[in-house]
matplotlib code that plots the C-alpha trace (Angstrom):
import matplotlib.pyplot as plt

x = [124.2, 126.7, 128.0, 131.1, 130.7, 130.9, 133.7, 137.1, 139.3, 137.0, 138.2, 135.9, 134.1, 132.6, 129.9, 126.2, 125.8, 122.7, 120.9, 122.4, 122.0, 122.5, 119.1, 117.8, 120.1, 118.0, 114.6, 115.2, 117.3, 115.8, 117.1, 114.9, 116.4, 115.6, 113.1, 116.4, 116.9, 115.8, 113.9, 113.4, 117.6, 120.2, 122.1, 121.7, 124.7, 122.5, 122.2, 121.7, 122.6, 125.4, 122.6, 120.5, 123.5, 124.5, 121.2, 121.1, 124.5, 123.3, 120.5, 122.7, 120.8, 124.0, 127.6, 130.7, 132.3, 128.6, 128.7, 132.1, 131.5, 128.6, 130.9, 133.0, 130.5, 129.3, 133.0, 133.3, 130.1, 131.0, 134.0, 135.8, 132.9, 128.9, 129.7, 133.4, 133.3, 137.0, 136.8, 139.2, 142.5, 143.1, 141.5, 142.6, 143.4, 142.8, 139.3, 137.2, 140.1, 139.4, 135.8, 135.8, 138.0, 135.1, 132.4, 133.9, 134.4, 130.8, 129.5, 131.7, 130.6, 128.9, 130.0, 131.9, 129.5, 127.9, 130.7, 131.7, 132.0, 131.3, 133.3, 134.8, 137.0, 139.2, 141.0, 144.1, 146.0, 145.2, 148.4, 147.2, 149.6, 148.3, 148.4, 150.3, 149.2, 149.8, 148.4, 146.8, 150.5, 152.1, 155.9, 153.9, 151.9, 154.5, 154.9, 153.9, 153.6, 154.4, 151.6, 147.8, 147.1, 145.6, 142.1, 142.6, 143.6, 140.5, 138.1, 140.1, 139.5, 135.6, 135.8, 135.6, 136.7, 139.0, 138.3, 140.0, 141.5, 139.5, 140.8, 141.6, 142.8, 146.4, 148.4, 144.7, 145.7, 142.4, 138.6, 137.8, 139.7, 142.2, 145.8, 148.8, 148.4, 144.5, 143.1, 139.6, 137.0, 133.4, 130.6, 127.8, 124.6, 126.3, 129.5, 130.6, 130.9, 133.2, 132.6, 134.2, 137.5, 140.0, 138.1, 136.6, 136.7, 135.7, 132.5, 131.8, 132.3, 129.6, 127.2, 127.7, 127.8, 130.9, 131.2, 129.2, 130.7, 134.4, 136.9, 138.3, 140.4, 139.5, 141.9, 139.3, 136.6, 137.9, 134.9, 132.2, 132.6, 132.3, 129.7, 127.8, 128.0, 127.0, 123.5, 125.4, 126.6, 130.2, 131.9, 134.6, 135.3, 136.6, 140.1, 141.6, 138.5, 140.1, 143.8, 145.9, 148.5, 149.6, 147.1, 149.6, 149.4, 148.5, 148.8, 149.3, 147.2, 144.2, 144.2, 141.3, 140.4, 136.4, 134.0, 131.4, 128.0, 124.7, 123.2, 124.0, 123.2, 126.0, 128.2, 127.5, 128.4, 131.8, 132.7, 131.6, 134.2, 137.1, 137.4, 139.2, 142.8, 145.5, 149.3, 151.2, 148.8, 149.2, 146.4, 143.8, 144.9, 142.0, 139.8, 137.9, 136.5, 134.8, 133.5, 129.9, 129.4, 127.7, 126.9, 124.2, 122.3, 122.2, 120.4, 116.9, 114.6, 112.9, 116.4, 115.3, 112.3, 113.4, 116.6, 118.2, 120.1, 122.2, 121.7, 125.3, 123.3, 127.1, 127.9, 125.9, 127.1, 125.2, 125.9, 123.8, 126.1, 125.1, 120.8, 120.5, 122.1, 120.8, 117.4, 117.5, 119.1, 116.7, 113.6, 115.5, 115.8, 111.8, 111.3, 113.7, 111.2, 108.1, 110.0, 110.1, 113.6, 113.8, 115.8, 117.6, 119.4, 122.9, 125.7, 129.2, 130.4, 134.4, 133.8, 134.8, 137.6, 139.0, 138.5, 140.2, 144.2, 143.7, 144.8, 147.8, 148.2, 150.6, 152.6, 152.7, 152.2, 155.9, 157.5, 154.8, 154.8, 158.7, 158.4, 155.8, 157.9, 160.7, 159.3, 158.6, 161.3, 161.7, 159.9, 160.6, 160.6, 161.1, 159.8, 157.4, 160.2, 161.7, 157.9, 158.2, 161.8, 160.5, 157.7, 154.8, 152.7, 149.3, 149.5, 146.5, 148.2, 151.7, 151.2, 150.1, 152.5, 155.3, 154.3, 153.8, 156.7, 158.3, 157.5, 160.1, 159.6, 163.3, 162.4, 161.0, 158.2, 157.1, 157.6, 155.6, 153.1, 152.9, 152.2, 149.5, 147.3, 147.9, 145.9, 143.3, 142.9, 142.8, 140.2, 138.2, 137.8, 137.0, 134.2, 132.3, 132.8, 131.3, 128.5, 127.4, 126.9, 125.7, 123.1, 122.3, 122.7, 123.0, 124.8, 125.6, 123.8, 125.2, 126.2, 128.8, 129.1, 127.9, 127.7, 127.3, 129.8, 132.2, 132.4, 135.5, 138.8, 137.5, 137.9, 135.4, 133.8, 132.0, 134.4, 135.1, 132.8, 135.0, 137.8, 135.4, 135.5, 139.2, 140.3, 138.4, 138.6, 134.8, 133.1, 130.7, 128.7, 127.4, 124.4, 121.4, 119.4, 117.7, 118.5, 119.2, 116.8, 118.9, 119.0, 122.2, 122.7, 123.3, 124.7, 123.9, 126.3, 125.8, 128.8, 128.6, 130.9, 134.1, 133.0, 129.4, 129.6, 126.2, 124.5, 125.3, 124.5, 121.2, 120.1, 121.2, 119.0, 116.1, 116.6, 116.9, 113.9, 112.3, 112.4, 114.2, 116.6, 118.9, 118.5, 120.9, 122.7, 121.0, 124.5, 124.6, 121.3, 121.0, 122.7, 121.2, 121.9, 125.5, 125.6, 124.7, 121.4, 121.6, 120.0, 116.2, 114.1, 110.9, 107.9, 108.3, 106.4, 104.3, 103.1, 100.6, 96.6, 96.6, 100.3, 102.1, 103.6, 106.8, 108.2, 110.7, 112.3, 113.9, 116.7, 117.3, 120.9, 119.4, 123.5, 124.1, 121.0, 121.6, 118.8, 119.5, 117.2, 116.4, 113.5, 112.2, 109.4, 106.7, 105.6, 106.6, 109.4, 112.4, 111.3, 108.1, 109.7, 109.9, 111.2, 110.4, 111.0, 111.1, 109.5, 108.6, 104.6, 101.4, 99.0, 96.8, 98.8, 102.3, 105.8, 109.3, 111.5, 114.9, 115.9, 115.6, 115.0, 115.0, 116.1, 114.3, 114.8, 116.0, 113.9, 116.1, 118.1, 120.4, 121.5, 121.3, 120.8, 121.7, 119.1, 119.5, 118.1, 114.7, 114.5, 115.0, 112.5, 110.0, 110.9, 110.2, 107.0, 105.8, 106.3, 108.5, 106.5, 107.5, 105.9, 106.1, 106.1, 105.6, 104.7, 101.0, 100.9, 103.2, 101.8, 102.7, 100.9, 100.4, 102.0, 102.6, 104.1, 107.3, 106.4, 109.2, 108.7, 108.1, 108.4, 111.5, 113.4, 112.1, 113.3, 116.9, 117.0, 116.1, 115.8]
y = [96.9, 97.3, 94.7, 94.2, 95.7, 99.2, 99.1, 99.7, 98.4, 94.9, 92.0, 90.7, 87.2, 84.9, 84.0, 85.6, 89.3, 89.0, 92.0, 94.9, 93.1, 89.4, 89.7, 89.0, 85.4, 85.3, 85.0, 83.1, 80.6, 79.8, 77.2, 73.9, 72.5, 76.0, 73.3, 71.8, 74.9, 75.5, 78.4, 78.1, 78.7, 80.9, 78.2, 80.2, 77.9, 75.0, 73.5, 77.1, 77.5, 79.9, 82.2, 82.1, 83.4, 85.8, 87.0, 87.6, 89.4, 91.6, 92.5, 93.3, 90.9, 88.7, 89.6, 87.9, 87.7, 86.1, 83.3, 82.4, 81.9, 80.2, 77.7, 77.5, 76.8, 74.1, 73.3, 72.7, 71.0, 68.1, 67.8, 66.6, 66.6, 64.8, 62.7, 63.5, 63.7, 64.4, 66.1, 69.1, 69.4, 73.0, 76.1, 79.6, 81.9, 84.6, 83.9, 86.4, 89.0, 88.7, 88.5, 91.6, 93.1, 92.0, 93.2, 96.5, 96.2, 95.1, 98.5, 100.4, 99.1, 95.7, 92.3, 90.8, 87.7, 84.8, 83.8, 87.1, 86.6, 82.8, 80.2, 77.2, 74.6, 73.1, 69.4, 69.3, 68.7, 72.2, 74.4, 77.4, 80.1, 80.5, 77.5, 73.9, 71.1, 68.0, 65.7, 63.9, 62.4, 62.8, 63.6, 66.6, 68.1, 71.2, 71.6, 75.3, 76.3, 79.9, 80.1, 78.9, 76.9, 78.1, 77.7, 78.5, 81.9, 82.0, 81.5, 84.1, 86.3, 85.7, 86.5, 83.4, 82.8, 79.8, 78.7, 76.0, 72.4, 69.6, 65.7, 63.0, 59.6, 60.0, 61.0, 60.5, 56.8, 55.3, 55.9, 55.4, 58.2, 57.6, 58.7, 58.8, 62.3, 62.6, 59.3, 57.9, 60.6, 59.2, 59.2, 61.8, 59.8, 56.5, 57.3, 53.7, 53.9, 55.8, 58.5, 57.2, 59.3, 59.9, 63.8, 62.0, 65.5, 67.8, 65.6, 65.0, 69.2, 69.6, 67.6, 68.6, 72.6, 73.1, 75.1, 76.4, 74.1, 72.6, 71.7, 68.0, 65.9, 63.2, 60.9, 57.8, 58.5, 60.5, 63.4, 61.2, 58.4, 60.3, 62.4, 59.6, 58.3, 61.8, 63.0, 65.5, 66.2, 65.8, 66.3, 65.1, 67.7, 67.1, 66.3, 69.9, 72.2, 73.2, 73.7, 71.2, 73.5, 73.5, 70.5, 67.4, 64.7, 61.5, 61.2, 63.7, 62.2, 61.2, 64.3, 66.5, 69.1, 69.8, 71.2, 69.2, 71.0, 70.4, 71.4, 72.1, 75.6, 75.1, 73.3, 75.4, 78.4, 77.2, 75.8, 79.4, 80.6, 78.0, 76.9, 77.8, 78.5, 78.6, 79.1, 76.5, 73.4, 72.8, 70.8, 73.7, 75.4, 75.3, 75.0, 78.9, 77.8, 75.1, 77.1, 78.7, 82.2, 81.2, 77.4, 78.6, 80.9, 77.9, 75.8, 74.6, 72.8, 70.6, 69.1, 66.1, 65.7, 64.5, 63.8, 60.1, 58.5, 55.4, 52.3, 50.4, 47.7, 45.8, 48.4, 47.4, 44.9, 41.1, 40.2, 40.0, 43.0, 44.7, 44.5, 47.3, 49.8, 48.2, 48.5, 52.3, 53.0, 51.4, 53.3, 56.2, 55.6, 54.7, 57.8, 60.1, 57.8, 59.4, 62.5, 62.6, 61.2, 58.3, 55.7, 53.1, 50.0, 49.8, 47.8, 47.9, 44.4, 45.4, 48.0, 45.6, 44.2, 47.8, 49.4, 46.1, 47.3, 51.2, 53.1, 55.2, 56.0, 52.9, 54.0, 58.0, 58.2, 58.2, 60.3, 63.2, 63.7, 63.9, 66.1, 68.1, 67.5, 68.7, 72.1, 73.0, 74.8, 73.6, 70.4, 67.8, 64.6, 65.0, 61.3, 58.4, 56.6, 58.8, 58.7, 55.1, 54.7, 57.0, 54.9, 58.1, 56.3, 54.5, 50.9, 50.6, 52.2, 50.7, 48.0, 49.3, 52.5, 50.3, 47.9, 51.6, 52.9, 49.8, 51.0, 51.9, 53.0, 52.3, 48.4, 46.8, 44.7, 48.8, 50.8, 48.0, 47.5, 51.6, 51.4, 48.6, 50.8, 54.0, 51.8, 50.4, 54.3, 55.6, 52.5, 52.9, 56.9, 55.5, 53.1, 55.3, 58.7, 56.7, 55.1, 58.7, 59.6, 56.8, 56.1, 59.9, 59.6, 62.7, 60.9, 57.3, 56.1, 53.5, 53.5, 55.5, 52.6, 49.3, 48.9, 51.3, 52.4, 50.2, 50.1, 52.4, 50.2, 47.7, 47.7, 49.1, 47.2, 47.8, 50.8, 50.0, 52.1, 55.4, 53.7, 54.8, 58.7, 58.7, 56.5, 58.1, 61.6, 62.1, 64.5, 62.5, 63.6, 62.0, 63.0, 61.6, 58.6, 57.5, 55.9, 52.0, 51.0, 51.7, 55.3, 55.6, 57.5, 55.9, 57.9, 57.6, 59.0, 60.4, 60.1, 62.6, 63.7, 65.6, 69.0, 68.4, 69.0, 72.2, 68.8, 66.9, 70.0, 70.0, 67.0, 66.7, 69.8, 68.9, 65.4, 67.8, 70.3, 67.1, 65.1, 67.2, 64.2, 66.8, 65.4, 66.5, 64.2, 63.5, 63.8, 67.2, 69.4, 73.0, 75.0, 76.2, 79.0, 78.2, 74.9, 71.3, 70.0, 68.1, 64.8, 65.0, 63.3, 61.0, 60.1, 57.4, 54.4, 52.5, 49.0, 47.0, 47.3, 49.8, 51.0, 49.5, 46.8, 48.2, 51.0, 52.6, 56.1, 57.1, 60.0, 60.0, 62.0, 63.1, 64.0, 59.8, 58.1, 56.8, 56.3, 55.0, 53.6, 52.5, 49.8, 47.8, 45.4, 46.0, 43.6, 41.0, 38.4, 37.6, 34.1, 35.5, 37.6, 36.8, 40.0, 43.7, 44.9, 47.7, 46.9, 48.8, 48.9, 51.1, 51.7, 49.1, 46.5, 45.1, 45.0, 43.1, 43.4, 45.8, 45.2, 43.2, 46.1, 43.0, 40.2, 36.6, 36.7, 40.6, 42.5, 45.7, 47.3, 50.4, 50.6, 52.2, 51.4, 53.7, 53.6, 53.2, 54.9, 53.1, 53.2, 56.6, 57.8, 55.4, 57.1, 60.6, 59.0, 57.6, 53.9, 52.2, 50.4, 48.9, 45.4, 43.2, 39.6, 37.4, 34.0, 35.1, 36.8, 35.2, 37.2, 40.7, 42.8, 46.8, 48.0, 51.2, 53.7, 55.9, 59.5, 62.3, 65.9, 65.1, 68.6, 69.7, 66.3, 66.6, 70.7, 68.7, 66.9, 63.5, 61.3]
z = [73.4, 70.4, 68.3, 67.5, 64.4, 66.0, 68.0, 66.0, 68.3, 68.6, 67.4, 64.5, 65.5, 63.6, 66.0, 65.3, 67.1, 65.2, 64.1, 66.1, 69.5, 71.0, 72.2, 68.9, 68.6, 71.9, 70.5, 67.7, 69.0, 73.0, 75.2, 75.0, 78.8, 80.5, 82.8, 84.0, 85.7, 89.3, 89.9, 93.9, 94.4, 93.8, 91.8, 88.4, 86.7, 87.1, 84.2, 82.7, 79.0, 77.6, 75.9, 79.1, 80.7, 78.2, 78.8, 81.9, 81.8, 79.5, 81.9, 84.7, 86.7, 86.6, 86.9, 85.8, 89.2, 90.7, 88.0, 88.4, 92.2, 91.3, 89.3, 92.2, 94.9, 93.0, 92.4, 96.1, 97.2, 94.2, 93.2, 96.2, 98.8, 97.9, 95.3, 94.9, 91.7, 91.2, 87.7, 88.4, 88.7, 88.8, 89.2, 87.7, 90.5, 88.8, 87.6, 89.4, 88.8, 84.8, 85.4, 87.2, 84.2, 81.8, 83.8, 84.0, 80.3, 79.6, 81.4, 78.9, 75.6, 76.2, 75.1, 71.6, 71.7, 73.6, 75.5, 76.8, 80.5, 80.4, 82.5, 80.4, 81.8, 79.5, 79.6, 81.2, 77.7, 76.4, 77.1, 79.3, 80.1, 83.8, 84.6, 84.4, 81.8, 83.2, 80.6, 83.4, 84.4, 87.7, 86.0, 84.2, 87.1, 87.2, 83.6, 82.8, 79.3, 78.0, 75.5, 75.3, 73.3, 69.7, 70.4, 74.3, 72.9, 70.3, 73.8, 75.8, 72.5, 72.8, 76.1, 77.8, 81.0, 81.5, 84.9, 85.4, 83.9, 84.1, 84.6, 81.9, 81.3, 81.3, 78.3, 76.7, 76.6, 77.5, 77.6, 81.7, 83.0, 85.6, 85.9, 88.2, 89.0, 89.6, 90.5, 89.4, 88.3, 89.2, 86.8, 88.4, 87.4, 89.1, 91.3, 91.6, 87.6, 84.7, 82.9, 79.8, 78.6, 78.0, 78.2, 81.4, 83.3, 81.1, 80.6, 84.0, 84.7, 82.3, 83.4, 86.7, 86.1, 86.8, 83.9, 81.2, 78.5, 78.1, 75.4, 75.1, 72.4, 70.7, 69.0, 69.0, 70.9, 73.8, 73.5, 72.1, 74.7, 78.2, 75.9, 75.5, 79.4, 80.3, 78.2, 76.3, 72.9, 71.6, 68.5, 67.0, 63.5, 60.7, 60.5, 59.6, 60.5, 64.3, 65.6, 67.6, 68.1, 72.0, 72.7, 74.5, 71.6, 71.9, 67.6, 65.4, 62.5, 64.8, 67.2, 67.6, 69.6, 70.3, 72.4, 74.9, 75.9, 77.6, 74.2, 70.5, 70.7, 73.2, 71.0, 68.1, 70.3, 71.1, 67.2, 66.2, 69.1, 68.1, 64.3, 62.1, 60.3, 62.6, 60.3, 63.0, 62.2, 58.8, 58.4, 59.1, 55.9, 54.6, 57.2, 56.8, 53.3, 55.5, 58.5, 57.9, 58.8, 61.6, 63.5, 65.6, 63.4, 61.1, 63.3, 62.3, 64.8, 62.2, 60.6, 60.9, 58.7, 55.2, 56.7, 55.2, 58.0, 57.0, 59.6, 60.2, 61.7, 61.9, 64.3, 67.2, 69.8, 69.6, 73.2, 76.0, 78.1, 74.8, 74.6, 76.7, 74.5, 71.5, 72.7, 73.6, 70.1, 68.1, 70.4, 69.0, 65.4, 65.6, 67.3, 64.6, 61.7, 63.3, 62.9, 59.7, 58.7, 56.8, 58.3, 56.1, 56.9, 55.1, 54.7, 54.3, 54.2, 54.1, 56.7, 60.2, 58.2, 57.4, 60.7, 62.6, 63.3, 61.6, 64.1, 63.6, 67.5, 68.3, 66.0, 66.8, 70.1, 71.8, 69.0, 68.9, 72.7, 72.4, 70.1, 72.4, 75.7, 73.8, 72.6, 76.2, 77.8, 81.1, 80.6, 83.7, 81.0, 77.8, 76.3, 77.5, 78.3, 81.1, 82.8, 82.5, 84.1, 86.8, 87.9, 87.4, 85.8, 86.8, 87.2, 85.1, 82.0, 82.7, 80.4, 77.8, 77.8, 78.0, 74.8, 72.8, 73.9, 72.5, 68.8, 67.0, 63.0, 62.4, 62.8, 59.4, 61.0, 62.6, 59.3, 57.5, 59.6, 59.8, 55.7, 56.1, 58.8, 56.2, 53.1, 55.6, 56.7, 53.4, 52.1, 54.8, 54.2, 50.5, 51.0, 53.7, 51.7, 48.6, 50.7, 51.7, 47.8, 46.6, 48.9, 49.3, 53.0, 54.7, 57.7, 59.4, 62.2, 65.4, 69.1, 70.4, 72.6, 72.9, 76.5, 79.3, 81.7, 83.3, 87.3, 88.6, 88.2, 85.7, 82.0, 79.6, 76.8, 73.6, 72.7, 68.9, 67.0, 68.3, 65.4, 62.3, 62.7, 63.9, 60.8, 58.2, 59.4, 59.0, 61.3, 64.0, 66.5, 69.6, 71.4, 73.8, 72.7, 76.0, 79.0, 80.6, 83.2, 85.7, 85.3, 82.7, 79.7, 76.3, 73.2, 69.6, 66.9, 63.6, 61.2, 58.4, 54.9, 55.2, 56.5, 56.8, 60.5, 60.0, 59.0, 61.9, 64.5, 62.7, 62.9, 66.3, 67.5, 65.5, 67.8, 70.8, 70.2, 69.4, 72.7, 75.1, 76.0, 78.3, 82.1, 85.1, 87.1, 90.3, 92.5, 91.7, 92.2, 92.3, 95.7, 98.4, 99.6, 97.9, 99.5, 98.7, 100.0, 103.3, 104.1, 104.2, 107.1, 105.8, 107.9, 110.0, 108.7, 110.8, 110.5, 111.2, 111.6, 114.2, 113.6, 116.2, 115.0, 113.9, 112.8, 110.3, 109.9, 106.8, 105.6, 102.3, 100.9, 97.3, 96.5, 96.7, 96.1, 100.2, 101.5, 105.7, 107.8, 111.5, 111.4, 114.6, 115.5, 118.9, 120.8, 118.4, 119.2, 116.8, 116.2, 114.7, 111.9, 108.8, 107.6, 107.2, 102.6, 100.8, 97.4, 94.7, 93.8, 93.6, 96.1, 94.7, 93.7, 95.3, 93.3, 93.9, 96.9, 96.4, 100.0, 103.3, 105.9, 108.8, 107.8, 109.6, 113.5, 113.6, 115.4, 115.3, 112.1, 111.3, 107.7, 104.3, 100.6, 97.4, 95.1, 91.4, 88.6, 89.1, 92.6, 93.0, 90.3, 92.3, 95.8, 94.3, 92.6, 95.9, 94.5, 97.2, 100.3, 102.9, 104.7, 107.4, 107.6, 110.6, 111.6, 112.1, 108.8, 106.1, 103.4, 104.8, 107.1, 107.3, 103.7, 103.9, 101.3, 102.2, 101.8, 100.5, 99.7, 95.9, 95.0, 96.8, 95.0, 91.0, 91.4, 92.7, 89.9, 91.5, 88.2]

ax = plt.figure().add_subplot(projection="3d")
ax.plot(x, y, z, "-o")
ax.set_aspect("equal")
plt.show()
C-alpha cells in the first residue's frame, strides 16, 4: 500500500500513515475491545474499531460497499425496529455509490489514511451538502445547505463516508434529546431511559454500531453527557483547536464541535482527521501551532503512571439520587491510584460561586442562529421567534425557548447582566488555569454527571459539572468509569490546560488499556445472518419432587431484556398456592424475589418481565430460580434453575 506521501495528486493528512504502510499504525497501536467483537456472525461493524476495519479493507477481505450495508442492516434491525432506538434521522442515499467510488479507488493506489472508506454519522447540526440539517427542529427538516460544513469537508477529504445524520435535542437546547421533528431517542443499555444530549444520536449511533464513530457539538456538555450515559469517550477541545464553521449554533462563544468513539484510538483517529485552522472561524487562527503531528501515534498505554490528577471533591453530588455515581467514581480513582497516578484531593473554594450563572448561551443563542438562519439561502425561518410563532417546536422545550428568545442585549438589565457572566467566565478560566500550575496537576478529576439517566420525558438531574469546561474553555474529556448496579454506564471527566488535549487522550487510553471499560449495549447484539436475533426458547422448568407439580416455559428477547412466560400448577388447587418467584440465587443457597410468576390463588399465568442490568447478567450466569409455594409447603418446594444457552447470549452482548 502507498502512503500518501507518494501520490502527487493526494491530499497531504495529518493522520499517522506510519512507516510506508498503515499496517505498521496496526501493530503498534491494536484495538484493546477487539473481544467485543463477535466472531460466530457476519456482523463485522459490531463493535469493530476504525483500525480493525481499515485493516480489513486493506486486506480485501472487506469492501466499502459490504460495511456500509453492514451499517445499514444494523440501521434497520435498531433504529426503528428491536429497541427502536430512534437515533437517525437521515440517511445519505448515495452512500454505497461513494463507497463503491472508494473501493475502486483503493484498488488503484490504496487508501490516504484510517478513515478511508469508513462510515461516520454526523449530528444533525453539521451542514452536509447532500443532505438537509434540521437542527433537530420540525421548521428546519427541509433546510438544505449548499456547503458542508468545515470539518464535514476535512472527513470527506480523509475519505470518510458520511452515512447519514444522526438525532439531537433540538436546536441543541437540552441534554435528553428530544425534539419536534424526531421525537424521543432511547438510551440502548435501558430503552425506557435518555441518552443524555443534546448529541443524544450521534451517541446512541455509536454505541449501537451504527457507525464507526460520529461527530457532535458541545456547548455545555452536549458530547460529554450522552458520552457518559453511553461507555464511550467524548471530548470537548479547546476552545479554538477545531472549526465551527457551518455547524447550527446554539452560542458562538461556547460552541464546539468534537468527535464521539467506542475508543481513544478512535477518537484520536477522527481529531487527527478534523483539527485544525479553518480561515472562516476566527478563533482557530491559531489552532495548527496546537495540533501534534499525530494524536494516535502519540498514544502511550502506561499514561497513567506518574500521572497527578487533581480531585474536585466539590464537584460530586451529596444526595442520595447521587451515591450511586459517587461510588463508581471513587472505585475508579482507587483503581487509576493502583495504576500508578497519584491522586490528590483539591480545592477551589470560589470555584461553585464562579461557575453559578456563567453561561453565555442565554444571552447568544437567538441572535447567532439568526445570523445562521439568515446566511442560508432559502432558509424556511429565519429566527427563533418565527419557529416559536409557528408552533414547531416541542412542548418540552417551549418554555424555555420562549424565555431565551426574550433576551434582548439592547435592554440595560441584558447588556449588564451579559458583562457580569463575561468576568465570572474570564475568573473562572483564571483560578482553574492557575490551579493546574501550581499544584502541578496534569488534569482535574469529577463526574460528567452526578446522577444517571433520567427516564424518557422526565427532566435530568445532576448536569452542572458540563458548565466548568464550557466557561473556561479548557479541553475535557469524558470517558468510562464503571457501571450502576442496574446495568448503567457512569462517566468520569478529566479537565486539562488550554491545549493539553495529547494529555487528556493519554491518560484516557492508559485508563482504557488498563481496565478494558468498553461494554456493548445489550439491545443491540451482532446480526445474524443480517438480521436481529429472534426470541430464544428456554427449558421448561418443572417443579416439585418428582416434577409435576407445576410447570413454567420461558422465551427470553435478548434485543429487550423481555423475558415472557406461561407458568401453571398440577393437581394442586388455587386455594393452596401461595405463589410461584423467580429469584435470584446460587444453586446452593437461595436469593430475593424479582417477580411473582403466580401470584396467591392463580393457578395459571401468561406474562413477561424485562430484566435489568442485574437480572440479565444473572440469567446468562444461570443465577435466577424459580419456586413454588403452597399451603403444604410454605417454605418453597422444587427450586429449580432457568437454563439459557450461555454461550450464544455473552457472544450477543448480554451484559
Amino acid at each position: 500500500m502507498k502512503s500518501c506521501m507518494s501520490k502527487p495528486k493526494c491530499v497531504s493528512y495529518r493522520w499517522p500513515v506510519l512507516s510506508m504502510t498503515l499496517a505498521a499504525g496496526l501493530s503498534i497501536l491494536p484495538n484493546a475491545h477487539a473481544q467485543g467483537k463477535a466472531s460466530n456472525t457476519s456482523d463485522v461493524a459490531y463493535e469493530a474499531s476504525i483500525l480493525d476495519l481499515q485493516a480489513e479493507l486493506t486486506e480485501g477481505t472487506l469492501t466499502s460497499h459490504k460495511l456500509v450495508k453492514d451499517y445499514l442492516a444494523r440501521i434497520t434491525a435498531y433504529n426503528q425496529n428491536g429497541p427502536a432506538l430512534n437515533a437517525i434521522v437521515t440517511l445519505n442515499p448515495d452512500a454505497l455509490a461513494q463507497a463503491d467510488r472508494l473501493d475502486r479507488e483503493r484498488k488503484k493506489g490504496g487508501p490516504r489514511g484510517p478513515l478511508y472508506g469508513i462510515p461516520i454519522l454526523v449530528k444533525d447540526n453539521y451542514d452536509t451538502i447532500d443532505m438537509p440539517t434540521s437542527g433537530g427542529t420540525l421548521a428546519l427538516a427541509r433546510l438544505q445547505p449548499t456547503a458542508d460544513a468545515f470539518q464535514v469537508k476535512r472527513l470527506r477529504d480523509a475519505g470518510a463516508i458520511i452515512l447519514g445524520k444522526a438525532t439531537m435535542h433540538e436546536l441543541a437546547a437540552g441534554i435528553t434529546t428530544v425534539s419536534s421533528l424526531t421525537g424521543y431517542t432511547r438510551n440502548p443499555y435501558d430503552p425506557s431511559r435518555a441518552p443524555g444530549g443534546s448529541s443524544g444520536g450521534p451517541a446512541v449511533s455509536v454505541a449501537a454500531s451504527f457507525a464507526a464513530a460520529a461527530m457532535g457539538s458541545d456547548t455545555c456538555g452536549s458530547i460529554r453527557i450522552p458520552a457518559a450515559f453511553q461507555n464511550l469517550v467524548g471530548l470537548r477541545t479547546t476552545r479554538g483547536l477545531a472549526s465551527r464553521t457551518g455547524v447550527m449554533p446554539l452560542s458562538s462563544t461556547q460552541d464546539i464541535a468534537a468527535p464521539l468513539a467506542r475508543t481513544v484510538t478512535d477518537l484520536a483517529i477522527m481529531l487527527d482527521a478534523t483539527v485544525g485552522t479553518d480561515p472562516e472561524d476566527p478563533t482557530t487562527a491559531d489552532a495548527n501551532q496546537h495540533v501534534p503531528k499525530s494524536y494516535l501515534t502519540g498514544l502511550k498505554p502506561d499514561s497513567l503512571k506518574g500521572a497527578r490528577i487533581g480531585v474536585v471533591r466539590s464537584l460530586f453530588g451529596n444526595a442520595p439520587e447521587d451515591a450511586e455515581v459517587t461510588t463508581v467514581i471513587d472505585k475508579a480513582l482507587s483503581t487509576m491510584k493502583a495504576q500508578g497516578a497519584d491522586i490528590v484531593e483539591i480545592t477551589l473554594p470560589e470555584l461553585d460561586g464562579e461557575m453559578r450563572d456563567s453561561s453565555i448561551i442565554p444571552y447568544e443563542f437567538k441572535y447567532d442562529l439568526a445570523a445562521y438562519l439568515n446566511s442560508h439561502p432559502g432558509a424556511p425561518v429565519h429566527s427563533l421567534g418565527e419557529i416559536l410563532d409557528l408552533g414547531m417546536d416541542h412542548e418540552q422545550l417551549d418554555a424555555g425557548l420562549r424565555l431565551r428568545n426574550g433576551v434582548d442585549l439592547q435592554t440595560k438589565k441584558d447588556s449588564d447582566a451579559l458583562a457580569q457572566v463575561l468576568q465570572k467566565r474570564a475568573a473562572l478560566k483564571s483560578m482553574v488555569s492557575d490551579k493546574l500550575v501550581r499544584e502541578h496537576l496534569d488534569a482535574l478529576v469529577y463526574p460528567t454527571m452526578l446522577r444517571k439517566p433520567a427516564l424518557i420525558g422526565e427532566p435530568q438531574g445532576g448536569w452542572q459539572n458540563c458548565q466548568l469546561s464550557a466557561s473556561t474553555g479548557l479541553p475535557a474529556l469524558a470517558l468510562p468509569a464503571g457501571w450502576t448496579p442496574d446495568g448503567l454506564p457512569v462517566g468520569l471527566e478529566l479537565l486539562g490546560a488550554e491545549f493539553a488535549e495529547p494529555t487528556l487522550l493519554n491518560l484516557a487510553y492508559g485508563w482504557e488499556q488498563s481496565t478494558s471499560p468498553r461494554r456493548a449495549p445489550f439491545t443491540t447484539p451482532p446480526l445474524i445472518d443480517g438480521k436481529a436475533p429472534r426470541p430464544e426458547t428456554l427449558a421448561t422448568v418443572h417443579l416439585g419432587q418428582d416434577g409435576t407439580a407445576a410447570d413454567i416455559k420461558f422465551s427470553y428477547d435478548a434485543i429487550t431484556g423481555r423475558l415472557t412466560y406461561h407458568a401453571r400448577t398440577h393437581a394442586i388447587g388455587a386455594a393452596r398456592v401461595i405463589g410461584m418467584t423467580l429469584q435470584h440465587g446460587t444453586p446452593d443457597k437461595p436469593g430475593p424475589v424479582i417477580w411473582n410468576l403466580l401470584r396467591q390463588g392463580q393457578t395459571v399465568a401468561n406474562a413477561s418481565i424485562v430484566l435489568r442490568g442485574a437480572d440479565r447478567q444473572d440469567l446468562v450466569s444461570g443465577k435466577l430460580f424459580v419456586q413454588l409455594y403452597t399451603t403444604d409447603a410454605p417454605l418453597g418446594i422444587g427450586r429449580r434453575a432457568v437454563r439459557m444457552p450461555t454461550e450464544g447470549l455473552l457472544s450477543r452482548g448480554g451484559n
